[in-house]
C-alpha positions as a printed NumPy array, in Angstrom:
array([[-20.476,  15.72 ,  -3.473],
       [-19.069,  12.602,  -4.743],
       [-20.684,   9.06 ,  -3.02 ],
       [-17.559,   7.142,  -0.878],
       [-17.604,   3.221,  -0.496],
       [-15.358,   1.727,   1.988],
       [-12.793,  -0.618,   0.356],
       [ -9.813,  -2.694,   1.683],
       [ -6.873,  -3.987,   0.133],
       [ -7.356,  -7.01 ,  -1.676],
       [ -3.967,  -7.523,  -3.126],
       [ -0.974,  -6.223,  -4.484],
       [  0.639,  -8.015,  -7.628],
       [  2.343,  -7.621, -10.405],
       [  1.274,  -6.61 , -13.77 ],
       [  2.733,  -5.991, -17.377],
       [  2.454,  -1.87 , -16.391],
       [  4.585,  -3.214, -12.764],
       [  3.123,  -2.885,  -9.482],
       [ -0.633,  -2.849,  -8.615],
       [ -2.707,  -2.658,  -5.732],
       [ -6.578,  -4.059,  -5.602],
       [ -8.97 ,  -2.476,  -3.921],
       [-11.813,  -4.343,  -2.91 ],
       [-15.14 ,  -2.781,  -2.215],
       [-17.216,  -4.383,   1.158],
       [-19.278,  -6.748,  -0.095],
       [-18.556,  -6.507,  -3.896],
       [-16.811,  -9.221,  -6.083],
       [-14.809,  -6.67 ,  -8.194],
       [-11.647,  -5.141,  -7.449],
       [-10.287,  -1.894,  -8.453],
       [ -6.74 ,  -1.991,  -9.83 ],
       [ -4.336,   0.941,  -9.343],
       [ -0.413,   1.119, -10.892],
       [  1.692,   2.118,  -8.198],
       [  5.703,   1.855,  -7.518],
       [  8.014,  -0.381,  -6.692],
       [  8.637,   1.549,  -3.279],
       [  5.671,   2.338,  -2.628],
       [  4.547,  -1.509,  -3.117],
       [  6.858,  -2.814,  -1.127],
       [  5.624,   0.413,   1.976],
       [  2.378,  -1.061,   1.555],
       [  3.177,  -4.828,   1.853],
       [  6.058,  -4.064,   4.815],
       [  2.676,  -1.679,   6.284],
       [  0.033,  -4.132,   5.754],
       [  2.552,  -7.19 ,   7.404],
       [  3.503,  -5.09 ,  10.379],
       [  6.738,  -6.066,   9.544],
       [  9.212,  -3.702,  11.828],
       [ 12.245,  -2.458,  10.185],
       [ 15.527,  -1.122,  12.132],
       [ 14.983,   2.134,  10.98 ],
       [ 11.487,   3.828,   9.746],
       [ 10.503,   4.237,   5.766],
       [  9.042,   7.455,   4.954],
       [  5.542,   6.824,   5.403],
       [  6.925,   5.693,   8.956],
       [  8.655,   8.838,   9.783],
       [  5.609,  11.386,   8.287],
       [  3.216,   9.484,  10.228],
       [  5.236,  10.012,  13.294],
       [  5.234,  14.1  ,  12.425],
       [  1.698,  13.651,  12.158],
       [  1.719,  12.524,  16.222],
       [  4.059,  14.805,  17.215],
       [  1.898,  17.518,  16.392],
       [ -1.306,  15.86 ,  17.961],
       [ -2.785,  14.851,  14.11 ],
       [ -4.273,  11.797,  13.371],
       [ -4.705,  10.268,   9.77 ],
       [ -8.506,   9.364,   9.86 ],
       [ -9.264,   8.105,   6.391],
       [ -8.178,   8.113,   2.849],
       [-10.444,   8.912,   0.039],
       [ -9.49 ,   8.442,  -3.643],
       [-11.815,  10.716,  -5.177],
       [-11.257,  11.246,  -8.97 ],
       [ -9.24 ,  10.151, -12.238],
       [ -7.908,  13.023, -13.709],
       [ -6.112,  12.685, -17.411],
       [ -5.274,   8.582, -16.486],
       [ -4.164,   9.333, -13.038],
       [ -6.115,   8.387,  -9.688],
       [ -6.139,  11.289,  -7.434],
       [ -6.327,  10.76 ,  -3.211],
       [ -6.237,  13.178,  -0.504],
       [ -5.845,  12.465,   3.4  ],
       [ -8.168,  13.854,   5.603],
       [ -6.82 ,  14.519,   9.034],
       [ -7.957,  15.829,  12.496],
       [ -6.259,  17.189,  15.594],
       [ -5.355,  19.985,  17.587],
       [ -7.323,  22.803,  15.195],
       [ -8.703,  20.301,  13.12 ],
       [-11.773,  18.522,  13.81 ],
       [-13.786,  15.772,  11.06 ],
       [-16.646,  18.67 ,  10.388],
       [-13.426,  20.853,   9.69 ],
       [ -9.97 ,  18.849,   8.894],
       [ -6.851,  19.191,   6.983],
       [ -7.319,  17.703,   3.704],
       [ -3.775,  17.2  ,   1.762],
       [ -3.626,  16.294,  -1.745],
       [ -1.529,  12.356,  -1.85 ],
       [ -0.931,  10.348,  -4.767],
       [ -2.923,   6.845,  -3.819],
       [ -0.255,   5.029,  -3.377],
       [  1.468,   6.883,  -0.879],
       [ -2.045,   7.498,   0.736],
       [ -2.353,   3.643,   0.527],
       [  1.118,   3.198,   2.87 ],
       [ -0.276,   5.459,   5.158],
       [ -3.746,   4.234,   5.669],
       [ -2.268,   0.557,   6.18 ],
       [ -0.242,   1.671,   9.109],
       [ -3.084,   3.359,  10.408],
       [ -5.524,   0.865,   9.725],
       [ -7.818,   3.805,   8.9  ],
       [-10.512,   3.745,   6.176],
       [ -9.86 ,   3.505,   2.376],
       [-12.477,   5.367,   0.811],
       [-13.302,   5.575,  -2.929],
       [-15.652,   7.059,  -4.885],
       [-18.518,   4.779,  -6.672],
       [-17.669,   6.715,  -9.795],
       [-14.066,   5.208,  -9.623],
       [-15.822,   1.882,  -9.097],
       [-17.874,   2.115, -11.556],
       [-15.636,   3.468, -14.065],
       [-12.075,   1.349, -13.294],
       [-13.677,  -1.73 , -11.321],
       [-12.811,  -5.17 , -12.82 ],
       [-14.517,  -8.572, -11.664],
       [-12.525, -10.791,  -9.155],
       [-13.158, -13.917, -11.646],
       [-11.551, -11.924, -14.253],
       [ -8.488, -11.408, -12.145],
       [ -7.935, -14.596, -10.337],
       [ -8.382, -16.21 , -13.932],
       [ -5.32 , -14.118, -15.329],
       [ -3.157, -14.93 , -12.619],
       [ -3.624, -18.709, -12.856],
       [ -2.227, -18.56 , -16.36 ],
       [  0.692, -16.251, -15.473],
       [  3.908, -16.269, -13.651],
       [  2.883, -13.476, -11.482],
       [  1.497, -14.431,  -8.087],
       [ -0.885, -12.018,  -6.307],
       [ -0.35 , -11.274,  -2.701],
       [ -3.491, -12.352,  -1.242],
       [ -4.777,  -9.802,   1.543],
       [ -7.704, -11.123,   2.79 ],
       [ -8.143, -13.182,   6.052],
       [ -8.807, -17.042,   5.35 ],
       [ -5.136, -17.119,   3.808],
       [ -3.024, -19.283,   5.798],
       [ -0.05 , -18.518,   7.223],
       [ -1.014, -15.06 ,   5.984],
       [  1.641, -12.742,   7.393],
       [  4.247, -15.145,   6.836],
       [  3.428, -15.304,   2.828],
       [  3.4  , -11.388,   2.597],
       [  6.273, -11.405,   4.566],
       [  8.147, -13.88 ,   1.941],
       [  6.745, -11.772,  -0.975],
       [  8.007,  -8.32 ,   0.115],
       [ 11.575, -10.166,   1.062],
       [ 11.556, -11.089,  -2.579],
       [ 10.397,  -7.721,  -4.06 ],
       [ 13.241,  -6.244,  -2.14 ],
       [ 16.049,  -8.764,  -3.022],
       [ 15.267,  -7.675,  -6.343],
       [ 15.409,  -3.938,  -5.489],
       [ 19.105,  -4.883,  -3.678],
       [ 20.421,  -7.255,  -7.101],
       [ 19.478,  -3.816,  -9.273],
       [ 21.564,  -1.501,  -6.723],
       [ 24.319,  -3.229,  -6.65 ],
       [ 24.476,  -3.458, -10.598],
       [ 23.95 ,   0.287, -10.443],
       [ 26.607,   0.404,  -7.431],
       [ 24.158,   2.378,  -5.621],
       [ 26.472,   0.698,  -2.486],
       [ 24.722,   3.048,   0.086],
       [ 21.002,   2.335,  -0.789],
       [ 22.012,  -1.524,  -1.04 ],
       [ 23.194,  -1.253,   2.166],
       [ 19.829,  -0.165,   3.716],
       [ 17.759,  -2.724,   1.532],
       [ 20.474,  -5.761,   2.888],
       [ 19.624,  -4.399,   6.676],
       [ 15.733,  -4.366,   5.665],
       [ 15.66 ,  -8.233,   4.752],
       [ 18.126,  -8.97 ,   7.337],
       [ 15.881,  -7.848,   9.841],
       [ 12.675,  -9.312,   8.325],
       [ 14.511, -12.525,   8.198],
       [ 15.113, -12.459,  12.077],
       [ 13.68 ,  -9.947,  13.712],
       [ 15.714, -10.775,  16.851],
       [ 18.551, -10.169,  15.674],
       [ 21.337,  -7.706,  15.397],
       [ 21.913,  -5.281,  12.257]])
């Protein structure tokens, strides 16, 4: 059986392969890096704010399934690389399902990740992983002082901490809008305009 290590999100930034999330080990000064989407980014930085939207994302609406039926999302564990890509699964309990006898469902990591911030369950990966993929934090901070790209700093300490994620996903998803409306993908626009209108001011009509 593979050894787990608990590890939060450290950041999510942008690299020359797009989108990453760093995942930070407890009590370790290296961070492993994992290319996810644009989407599923931005889920994880609108997650990991609790930044309420008018209407709910995916990850929203399948953990709302999961209640409805009495399940519970009680961790995450990214277990293997597999040919390049990092493989998760979520391990859930309720109703038949208990933690010496849950659901496990295979989930690519960054969907798992969305999940697991809205849940604020554990994010467990395996010390093989760590060993294999994980970078130092010196190494990383060091790049992103001499680039353009700005990591999104996850850790508490940060001030004003929700307020700068909240800035940072508002920009990931005015870029998302500019490229819909070039593609006059109206309809999709649409919902990413009411998504920064309502981060904007949340007290406000749609």
């Amino acid at each position: 059986m593979r050894k787990m290590q608990h590890t939060e999100i450290w950041a999510v930034t942008q690299t020359l392969e797009g989108n990453a999330v760093l995942l930070r080990p407890r009590g370790s000064d290296i961070v492993v890096p994992i290319v996810i989407g644009q989407l599923e980014g931005q889920s994880i930085l609108i997650g990991k704010g609790g930044i309420k939207l008018p209407r709910p994302l995916t990850h929203d609406l399948f953990l709302k399934l999961f209640a409805s039926q009495g399940l519970f999302l009680e961790r995450i564990e990214i277990h293997s690389i597999i040919e390049n890509t990092f493989h998760a699964r979520l391990v859930i309990i309720g109703k038949n399902y208990s933690r010496e006898n849950p659901l496990v469902l295979d989930s690519r990591p960054s969907d798992a990740l969305a999940l697991a911030v809205r849940c604020k369950c554990p994010i467990l990966v395996s010390s093989e992983i760590i060993e294999e993929t994980g970078l130092p934090m010196d190494i990383i901070l060091e790049t992103q002082e001499s680039s353009d790209e700005v990591p999104l700093p996850c850790e508490a300490g940060i001030p004003e901490k929700k307020n700068f994620m909240q800035e940072r996903t508002i920009r990931m998803l005015q870029e998302q809008l500019n490229a819909a409306v070039e593609k006059e993908e109206y309809e999709q626009a649409a919902e990413i305009r009411d998504m920064i209108r309502k981060m904007e001011d949340p007290e406000g009509e749609i």
